[in-house]
C-alpha positions as CSV (number, residue, x, y, z in Angstrom):
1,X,128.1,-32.6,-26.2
2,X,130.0,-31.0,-28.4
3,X,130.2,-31.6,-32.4
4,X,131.8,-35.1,-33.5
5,X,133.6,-36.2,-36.7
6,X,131.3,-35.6,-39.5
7,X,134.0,-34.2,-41.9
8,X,132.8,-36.6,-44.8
9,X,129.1,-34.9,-44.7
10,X,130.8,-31.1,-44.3
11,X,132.4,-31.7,-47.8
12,X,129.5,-33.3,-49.6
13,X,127.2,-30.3,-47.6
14,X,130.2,-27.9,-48.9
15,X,130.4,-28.9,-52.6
16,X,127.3,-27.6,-53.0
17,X,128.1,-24.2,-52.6
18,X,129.9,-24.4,-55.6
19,X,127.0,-23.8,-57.7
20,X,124.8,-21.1,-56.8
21,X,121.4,-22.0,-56.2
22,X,121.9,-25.4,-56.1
23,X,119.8,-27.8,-54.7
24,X,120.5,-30.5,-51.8
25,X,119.2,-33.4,-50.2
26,X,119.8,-35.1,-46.7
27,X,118.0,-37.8,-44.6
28,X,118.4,-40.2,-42.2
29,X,116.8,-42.1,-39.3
30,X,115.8,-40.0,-36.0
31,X,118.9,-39.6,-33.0
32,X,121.2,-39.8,-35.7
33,X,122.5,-36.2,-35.8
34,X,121.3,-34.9,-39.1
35,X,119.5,-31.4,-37.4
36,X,122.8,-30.9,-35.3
37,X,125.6,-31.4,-38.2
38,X,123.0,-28.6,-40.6
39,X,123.4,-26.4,-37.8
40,X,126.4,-26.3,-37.4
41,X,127.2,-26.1,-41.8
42,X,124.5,-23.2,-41.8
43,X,126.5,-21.3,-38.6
44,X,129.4,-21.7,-40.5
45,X,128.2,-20.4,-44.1
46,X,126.0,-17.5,-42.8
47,X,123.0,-20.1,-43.8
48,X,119.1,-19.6,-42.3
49,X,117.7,-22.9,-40.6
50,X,114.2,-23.6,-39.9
51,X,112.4,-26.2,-39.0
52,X,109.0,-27.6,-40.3
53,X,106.4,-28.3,-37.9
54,X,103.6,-30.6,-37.8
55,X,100.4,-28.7,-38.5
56,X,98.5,-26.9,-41.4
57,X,100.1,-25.5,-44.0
58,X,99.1,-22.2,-43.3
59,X,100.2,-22.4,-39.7
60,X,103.1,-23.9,-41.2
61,X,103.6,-21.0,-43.7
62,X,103.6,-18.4,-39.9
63,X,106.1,-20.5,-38.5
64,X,108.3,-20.6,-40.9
65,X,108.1,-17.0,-42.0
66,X,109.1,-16.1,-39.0
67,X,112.1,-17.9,-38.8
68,X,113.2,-16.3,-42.2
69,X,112.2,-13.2,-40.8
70,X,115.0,-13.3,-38.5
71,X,117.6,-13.2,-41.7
72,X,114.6,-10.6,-43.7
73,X,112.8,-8.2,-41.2
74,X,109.0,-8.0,-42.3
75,X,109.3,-11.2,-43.5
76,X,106.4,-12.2,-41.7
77,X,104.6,-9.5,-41.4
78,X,102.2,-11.0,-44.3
79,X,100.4,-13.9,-44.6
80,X,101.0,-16.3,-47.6
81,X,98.1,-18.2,-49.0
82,X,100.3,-20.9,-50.6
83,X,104.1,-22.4,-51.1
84,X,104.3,-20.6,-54.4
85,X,103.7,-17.2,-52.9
86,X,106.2,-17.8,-49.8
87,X,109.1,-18.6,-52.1
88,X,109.0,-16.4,-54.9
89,X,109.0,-13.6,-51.8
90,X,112.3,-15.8,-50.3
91,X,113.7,-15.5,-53.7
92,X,113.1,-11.9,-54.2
93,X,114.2,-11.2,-50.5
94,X,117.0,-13.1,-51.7
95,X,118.1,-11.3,-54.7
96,X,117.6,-7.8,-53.4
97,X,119.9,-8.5,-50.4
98,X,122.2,-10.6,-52.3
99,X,122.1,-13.3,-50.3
100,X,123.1,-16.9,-52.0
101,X,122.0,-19.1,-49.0
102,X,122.1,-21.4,-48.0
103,X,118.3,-21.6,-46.8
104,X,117.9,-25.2,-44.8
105,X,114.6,-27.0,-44.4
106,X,114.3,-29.4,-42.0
107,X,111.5,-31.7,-41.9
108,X,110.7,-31.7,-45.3
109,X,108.2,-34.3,-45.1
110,X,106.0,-32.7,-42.8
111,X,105.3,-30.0,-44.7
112,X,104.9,-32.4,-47.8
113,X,102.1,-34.7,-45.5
114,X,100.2,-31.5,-45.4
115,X,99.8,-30.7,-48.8
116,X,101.3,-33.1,-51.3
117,X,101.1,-30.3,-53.6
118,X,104.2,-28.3,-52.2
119,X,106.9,-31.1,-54.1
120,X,105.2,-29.7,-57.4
121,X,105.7,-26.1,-56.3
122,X,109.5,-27.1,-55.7
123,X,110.3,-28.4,-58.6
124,X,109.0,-24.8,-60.6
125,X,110.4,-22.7,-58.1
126,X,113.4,-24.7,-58.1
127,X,113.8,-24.7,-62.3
128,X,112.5,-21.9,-63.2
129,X,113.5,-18.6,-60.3
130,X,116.5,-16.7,-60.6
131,X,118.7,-15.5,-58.3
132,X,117.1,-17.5,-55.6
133,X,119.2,-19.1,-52.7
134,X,120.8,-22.1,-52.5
135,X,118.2,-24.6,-50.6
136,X,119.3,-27.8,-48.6
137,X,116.3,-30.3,-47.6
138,X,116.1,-33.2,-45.1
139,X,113.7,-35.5,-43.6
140,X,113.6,-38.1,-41.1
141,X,110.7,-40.2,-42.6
142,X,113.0,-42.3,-45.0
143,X,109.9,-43.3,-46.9
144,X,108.4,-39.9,-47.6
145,X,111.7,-38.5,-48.5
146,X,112.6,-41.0,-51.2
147,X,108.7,-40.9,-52.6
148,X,109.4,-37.0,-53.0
149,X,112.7,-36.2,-54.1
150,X,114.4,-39.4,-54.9
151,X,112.0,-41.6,-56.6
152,X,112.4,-41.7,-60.6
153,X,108.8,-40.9,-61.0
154,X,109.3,-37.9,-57.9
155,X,109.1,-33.9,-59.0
156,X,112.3,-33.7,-57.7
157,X,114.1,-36.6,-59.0
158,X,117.8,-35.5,-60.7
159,X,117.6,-32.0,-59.1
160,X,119.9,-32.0,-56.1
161,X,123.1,-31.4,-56.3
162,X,124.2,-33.7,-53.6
163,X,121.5,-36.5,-52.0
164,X,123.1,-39.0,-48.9
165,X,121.8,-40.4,-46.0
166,X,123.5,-39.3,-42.5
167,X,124.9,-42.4,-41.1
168,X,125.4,-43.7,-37.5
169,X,129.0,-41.7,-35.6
170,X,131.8,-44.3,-36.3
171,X,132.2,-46.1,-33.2
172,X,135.6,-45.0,-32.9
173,X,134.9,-41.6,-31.9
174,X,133.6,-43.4,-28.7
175,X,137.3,-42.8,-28.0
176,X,136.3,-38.8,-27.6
177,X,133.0,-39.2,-25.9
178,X,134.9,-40.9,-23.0
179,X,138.6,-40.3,-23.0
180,X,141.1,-42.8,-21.6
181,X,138.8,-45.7,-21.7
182,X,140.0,-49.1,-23.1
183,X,138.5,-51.3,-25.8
184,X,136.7,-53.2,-23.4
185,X,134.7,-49.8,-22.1
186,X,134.4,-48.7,-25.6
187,X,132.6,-52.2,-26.7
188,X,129.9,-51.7,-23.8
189,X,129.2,-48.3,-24.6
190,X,128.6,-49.0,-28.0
191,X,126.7,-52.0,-27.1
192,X,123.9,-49.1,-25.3
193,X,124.0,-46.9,-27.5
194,X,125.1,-47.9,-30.9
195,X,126.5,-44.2,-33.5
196,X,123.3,-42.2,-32.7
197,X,124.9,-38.8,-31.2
198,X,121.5,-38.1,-29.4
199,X,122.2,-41.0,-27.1
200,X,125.5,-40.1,-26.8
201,X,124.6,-37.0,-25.6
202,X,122.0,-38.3,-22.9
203,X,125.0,-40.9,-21.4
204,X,127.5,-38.6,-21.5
205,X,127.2,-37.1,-17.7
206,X,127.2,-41.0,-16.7
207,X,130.7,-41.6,-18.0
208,X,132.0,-45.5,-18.3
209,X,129.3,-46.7,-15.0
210,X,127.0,-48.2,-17.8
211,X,124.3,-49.6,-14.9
212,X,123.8,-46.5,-13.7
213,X,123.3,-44.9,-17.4
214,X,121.4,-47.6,-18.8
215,X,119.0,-47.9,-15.6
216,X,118.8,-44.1,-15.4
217,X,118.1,-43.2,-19.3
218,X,116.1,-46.7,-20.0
219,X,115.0,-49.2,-17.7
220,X,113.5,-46.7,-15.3
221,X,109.7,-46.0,-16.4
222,X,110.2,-42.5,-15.9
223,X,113.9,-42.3,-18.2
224,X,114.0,-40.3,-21.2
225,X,114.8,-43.7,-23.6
226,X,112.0,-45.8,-21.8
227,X,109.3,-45.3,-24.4
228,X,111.9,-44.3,-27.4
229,X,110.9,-47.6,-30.2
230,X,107.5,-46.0,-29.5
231,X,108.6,-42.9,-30.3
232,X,110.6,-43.6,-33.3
233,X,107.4,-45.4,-35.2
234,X,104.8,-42.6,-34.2
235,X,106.8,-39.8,-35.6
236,X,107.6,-41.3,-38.7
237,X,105.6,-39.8,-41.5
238,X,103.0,-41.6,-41.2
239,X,103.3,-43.3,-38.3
240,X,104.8,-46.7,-38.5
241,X,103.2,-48.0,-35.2
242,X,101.4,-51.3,-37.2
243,X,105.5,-52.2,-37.3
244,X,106.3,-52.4,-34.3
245,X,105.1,-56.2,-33.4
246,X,107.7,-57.2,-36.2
247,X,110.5,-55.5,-34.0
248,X,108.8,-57.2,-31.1
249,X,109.3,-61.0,-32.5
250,X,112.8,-59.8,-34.2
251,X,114.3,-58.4,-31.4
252,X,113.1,-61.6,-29.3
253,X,114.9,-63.9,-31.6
254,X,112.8,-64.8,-34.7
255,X,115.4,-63.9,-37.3
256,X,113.9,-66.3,-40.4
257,X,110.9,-64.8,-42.1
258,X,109.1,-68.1,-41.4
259,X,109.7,-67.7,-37.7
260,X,108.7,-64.2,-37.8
261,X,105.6,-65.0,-39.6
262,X,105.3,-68.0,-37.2
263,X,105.3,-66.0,-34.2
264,X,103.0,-63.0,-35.4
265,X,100.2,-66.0,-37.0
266,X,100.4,-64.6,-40.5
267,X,102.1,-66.1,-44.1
268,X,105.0,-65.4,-45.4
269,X,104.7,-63.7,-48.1
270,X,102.5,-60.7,-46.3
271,X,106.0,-59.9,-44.8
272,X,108.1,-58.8,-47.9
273,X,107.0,-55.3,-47.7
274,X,106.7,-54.6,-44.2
275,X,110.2,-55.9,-43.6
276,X,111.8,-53.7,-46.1
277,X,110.0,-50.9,-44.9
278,X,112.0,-51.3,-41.3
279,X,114.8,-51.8,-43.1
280,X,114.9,-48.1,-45.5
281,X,113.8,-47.1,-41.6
282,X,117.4,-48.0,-40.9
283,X,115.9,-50.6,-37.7
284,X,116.0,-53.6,-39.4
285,X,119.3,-55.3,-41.1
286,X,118.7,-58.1,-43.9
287,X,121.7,-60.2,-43.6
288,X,123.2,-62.9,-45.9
289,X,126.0,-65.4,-45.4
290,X,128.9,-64.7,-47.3
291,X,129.1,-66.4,-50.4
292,X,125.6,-66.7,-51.2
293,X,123.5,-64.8,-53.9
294,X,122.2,-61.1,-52.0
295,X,119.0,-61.2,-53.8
296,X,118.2,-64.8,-52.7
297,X,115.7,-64.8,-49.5
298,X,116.1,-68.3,-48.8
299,X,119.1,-68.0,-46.6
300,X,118.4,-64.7,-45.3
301,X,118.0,-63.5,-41.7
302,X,116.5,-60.4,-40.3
303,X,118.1,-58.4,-37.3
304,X,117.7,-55.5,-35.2
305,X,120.2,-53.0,-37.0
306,X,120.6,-50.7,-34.1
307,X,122.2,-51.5,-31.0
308,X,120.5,-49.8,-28.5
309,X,117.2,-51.2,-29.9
310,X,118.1,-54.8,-29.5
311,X,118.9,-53.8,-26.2
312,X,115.4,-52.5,-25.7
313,X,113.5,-55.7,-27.1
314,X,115.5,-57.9,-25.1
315,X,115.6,-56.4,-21.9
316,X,112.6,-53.8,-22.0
317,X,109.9,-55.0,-23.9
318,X,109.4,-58.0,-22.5
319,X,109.2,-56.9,-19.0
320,X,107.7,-53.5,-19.2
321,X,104.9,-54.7,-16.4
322,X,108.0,-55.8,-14.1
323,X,110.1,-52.7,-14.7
324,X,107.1,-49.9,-13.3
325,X,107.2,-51.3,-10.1
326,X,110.6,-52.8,-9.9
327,X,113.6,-50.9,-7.4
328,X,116.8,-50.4,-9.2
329,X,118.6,-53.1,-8.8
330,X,115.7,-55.6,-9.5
331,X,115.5,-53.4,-13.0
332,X,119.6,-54.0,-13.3
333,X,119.2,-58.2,-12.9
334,X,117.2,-57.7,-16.1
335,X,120.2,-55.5,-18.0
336,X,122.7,-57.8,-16.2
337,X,121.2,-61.7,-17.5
338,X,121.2,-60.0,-20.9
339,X,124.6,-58.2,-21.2
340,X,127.0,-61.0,-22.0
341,X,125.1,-61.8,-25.0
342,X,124.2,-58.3,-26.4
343,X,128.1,-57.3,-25.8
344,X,129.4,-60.2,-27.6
345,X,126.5,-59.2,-30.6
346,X,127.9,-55.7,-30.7
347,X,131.5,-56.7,-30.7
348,X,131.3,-59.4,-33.5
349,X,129.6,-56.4,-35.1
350,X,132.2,-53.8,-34.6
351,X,134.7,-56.2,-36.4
352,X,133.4,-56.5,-39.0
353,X,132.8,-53.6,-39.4
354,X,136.5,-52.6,-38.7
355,X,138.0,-55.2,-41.5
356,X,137.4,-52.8,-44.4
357,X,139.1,-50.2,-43.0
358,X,142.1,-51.9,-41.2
359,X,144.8,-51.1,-44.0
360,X,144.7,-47.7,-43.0
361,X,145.5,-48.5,-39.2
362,X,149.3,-50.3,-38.3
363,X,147.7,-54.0,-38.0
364,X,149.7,-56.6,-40.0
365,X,146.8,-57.9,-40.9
366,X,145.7,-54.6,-42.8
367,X,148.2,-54.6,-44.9
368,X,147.4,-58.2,-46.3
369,X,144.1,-56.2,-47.9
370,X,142.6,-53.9,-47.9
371,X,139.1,-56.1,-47.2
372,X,135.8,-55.8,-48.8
373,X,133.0,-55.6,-46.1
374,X,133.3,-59.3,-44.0
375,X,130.3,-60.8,-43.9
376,X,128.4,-64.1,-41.4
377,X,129.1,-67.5,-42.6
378,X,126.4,-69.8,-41.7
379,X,124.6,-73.1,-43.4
380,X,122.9,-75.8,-41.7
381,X,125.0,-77.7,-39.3
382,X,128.4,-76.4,-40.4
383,X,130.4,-74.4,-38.2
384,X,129.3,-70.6,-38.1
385,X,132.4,-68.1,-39.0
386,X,132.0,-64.6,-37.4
387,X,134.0,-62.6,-40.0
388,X,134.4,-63.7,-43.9
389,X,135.9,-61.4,-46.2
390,X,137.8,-60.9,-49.6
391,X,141.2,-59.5,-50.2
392,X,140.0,-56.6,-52.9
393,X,142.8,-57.6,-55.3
394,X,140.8,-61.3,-54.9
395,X,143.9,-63.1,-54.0
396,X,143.0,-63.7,-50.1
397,X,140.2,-64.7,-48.2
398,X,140.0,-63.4,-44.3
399,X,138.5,-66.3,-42.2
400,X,137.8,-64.7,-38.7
401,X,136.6,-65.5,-35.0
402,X,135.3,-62.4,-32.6
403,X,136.0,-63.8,-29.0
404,X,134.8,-61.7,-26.1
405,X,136.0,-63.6,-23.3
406,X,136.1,-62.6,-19.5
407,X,139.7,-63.3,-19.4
408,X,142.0,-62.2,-22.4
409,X,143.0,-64.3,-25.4
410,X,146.3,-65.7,-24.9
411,X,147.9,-64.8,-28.2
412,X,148.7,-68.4,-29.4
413,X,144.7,-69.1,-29.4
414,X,144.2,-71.1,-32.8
415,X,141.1,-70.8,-35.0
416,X,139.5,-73.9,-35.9
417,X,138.2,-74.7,-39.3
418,X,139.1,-73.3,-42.7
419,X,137.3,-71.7,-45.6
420,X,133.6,-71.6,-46.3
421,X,132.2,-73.3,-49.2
422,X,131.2,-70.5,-50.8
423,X,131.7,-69.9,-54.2
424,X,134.3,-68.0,-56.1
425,X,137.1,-68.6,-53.2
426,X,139.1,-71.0,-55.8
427,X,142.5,-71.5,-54.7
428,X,142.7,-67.7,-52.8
429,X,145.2,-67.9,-49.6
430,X,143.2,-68.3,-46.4
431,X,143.9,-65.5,-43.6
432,X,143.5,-66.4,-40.2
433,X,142.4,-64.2,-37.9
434,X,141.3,-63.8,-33.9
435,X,139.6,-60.4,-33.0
436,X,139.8,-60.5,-29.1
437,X,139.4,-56.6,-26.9
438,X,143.0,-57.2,-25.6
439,X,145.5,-60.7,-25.3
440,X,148.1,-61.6,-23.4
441,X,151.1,-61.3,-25.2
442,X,152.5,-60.9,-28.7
443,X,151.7,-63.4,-31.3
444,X,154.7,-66.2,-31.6
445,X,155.9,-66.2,-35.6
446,X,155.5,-69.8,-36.0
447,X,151.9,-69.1,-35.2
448,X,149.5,-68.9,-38.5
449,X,147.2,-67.1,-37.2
450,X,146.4,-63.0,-36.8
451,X,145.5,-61.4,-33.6
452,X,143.7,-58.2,-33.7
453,X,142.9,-56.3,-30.9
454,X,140.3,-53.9,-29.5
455,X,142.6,-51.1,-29.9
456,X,143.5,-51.8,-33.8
457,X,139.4,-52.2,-34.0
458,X,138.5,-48.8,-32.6
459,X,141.6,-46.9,-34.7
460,X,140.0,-48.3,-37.8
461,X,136.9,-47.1,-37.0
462,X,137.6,-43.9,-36.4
């Protein structure tokens, strides 16, 4: 699949060019693209990549030599008995040939797993060597990453030049992955396999038949995605497999903590940590209704983040037994009792994650903002609102349904209810709105009420 987007990261990744031998920091969940966009910055900069390995350091130390060897000949022709001895050489390799860099690192935190040590060694090399080569870092393992370099109390901390997370693609570059295909394609792609490029990748020879790619890539026992949750804990650094029945109960519909804890036969309170551990994973979302106080738990609910993995606890994990012996289109009645839902999850998603950005797109009901991030409303028995958001001058509040009907919205559909009863709205003008993947017709002026379809939706999210 060729390279997507990613312009925002090439200017960060850029910038720090600007300052010879800077130092850089990356990092980001696993699938989401962050070994394929330093790649391609280090193709395009005359750069050296190398990847760290899981092993001993000095096997580590071979490896790597002889990927710098391919930019310094005789590079690895010695053997270094430590980190200090392998980067003053880079350095002087560096100076002599006059090369600024950039040298990439990828997999920072294996290296660091296998001798805690090398961070120390960094942060010397790193302060105190001239002429050595600019030096970008990144790591999947969230937790080691910020423990090393971006903790206060880390060797590293204040050193980089640049330090960001690679996001999830924005889902409207779905639009490029599978040309010509409406919003209503778009939204089912997206609910299989969410912004991660690797996924991407793996469906794109399946074009818009989603059974065929979803039973081929997942459901099948012998698919490349069947095992992938599993995956994704073990290679975390350390493994992050004692997480994995908190996915389970999540992904099965235990959102409150006292459901989860309910389900998995231990207290509350044990849960604080492990939960926010998933979440810096980038697998688990905390979510808030609008209005109420973010640091407050007692209205909080916990979700898959990623959409491809709440496909895979509700379709795969509970009937893994049923799936190795199961034909294909036994496997499918699984995906198919399930799909409604998780596409009508992914598209109340995708609008709200559209509304901050819809000012820059030509919907009327952009130019009434632009919007803060909408938010859930939710409290007891009072209606639920789908998409909640403030005007960022403060004068309007966005009060929103996401329909995803089998037939389209006729455009004269009329939201029910008004504001939340959240505080802070005061006497700010309510906006009405109706995202729906396409209507039937152009909304009548007399109507009060915005329609915004799946094509204004994917353009701001682009």
């Amino acid at each position: 699949m060729r390279f997507i987007d990613r312009g925002d990261e090439m200017r960060r990744l850029d910038s720090v060019l600007e300052e010879p031998g800077a130092f850089a920091v990356i990092w980001g969940r696993r699938r989401v693209g962050k070994t394929r966009l330093l790649v391609e910055w280090s193709q395009r900069h005359d750069g050296l990549y190398a990847a760290a390995d899981r092993s001993a350091p000095p096997v580590q130390r071979r490896y790597l030599a002889a990927a710098v060897a391919r930019r310094f000949p005789g590079f690895a022709d010695v053997e270094y008995p430590d980190w200090r001895s392998f980067l003053l050489r880079l350095a002087a390799e560096s100076g002599r040939s006059a090369w600024s860099g950039p040298f990439v690192l990828d997999e920072l935190p294996y290296l660091i797993a296998a001798d805690p040590t090398l961070t120390g060694v960094l942060q010397t090399w790193i302060d105190g060597t001239p002429g050595r080569p600019t030096v970008v870092v990144s790591g999947s393992s969230q937790r080691m990453m910020h423990g090393a370099v971006l903790d206060a109390a880390a060797p590293l901390y204040g050193r980089a030049r640049e330090a960001f997370a690679v996001r999830p693609l924005k889902p409207g570059h779905l639009a490029e992955f599978l040309p010509g295909a409406g919003a209503r394609d778009l939204a089912a792609l997206y609910t299989l396999w969410g912004g991660m490029p690797r996924y991407w990748e793996l469906a794109e020879r399946f074009g818009p038949d989603a059974d065929r790619a979803v039973d081929t890539l997942v459901l099948d026992p012998a698919g490349p995605l069947h095992l992938e949750p599993d995956r994704l804990l073990m290679e975390e650094v350390p493994p992050a497999t004692a997480l994995r029945p908190l996915l389970d109960v999540i992904g099965a519909g235990a959102h409150r903590v006292s459901e989860i804890a309910g389900r998995l036969g231990r207290p509350a309170p044990s849960l604080a940590r492990p939960l926010a551990t998933l979440g810096e994973m980038g697998l688990v979302r905390r979510e808030t209704p609008f209005g109420s106080d973010p640091r407050s738990g007692r209205r909080s609910l916990y979700r898959i983040d990623d959409p491809f993995l709440r496909l895979w606890f509700r379709v795969v994990a509970p009937h893994r037994t049923a799936l190795a012996e199961a034909p294909r289109e036994t496997r499918l009645e699984y995906w198919r009792r399930h799909r409604p839902q998780l596409e009508a999850l992914a598209w109340e998603e995708l609008c709200r994650m559209a509304v901050p950005f819809l000012h820059r797109t030509d919907c009327p009901l952009g130019q009434l903002g632009p919007w803060e991030p909408a938010q859930r409303y939710w409290r007891g028995n009072e209606p639920e609102l789908d998409v909640v958001a403030r005007s960022v001058d403060g004068r309007r509040l966005l009060v929103g349904e996401a329909k995803w009907p089998s037939r389209p919205v006729p455009a004269a559909f009329r939201l029910p209810g008004g504001a939340p009863p959240a505080p802070g709205i005061g006497d700010m003008e309510v906006v009405r709105a109706t995202f729906a993947h396409r209507t039937t017709g152009a909304t009548a002026p007399a109507v009060d009420i915005h329609i915004v379809d799946g094509r204004a939706v994917f353009a701001a999210l682009r």
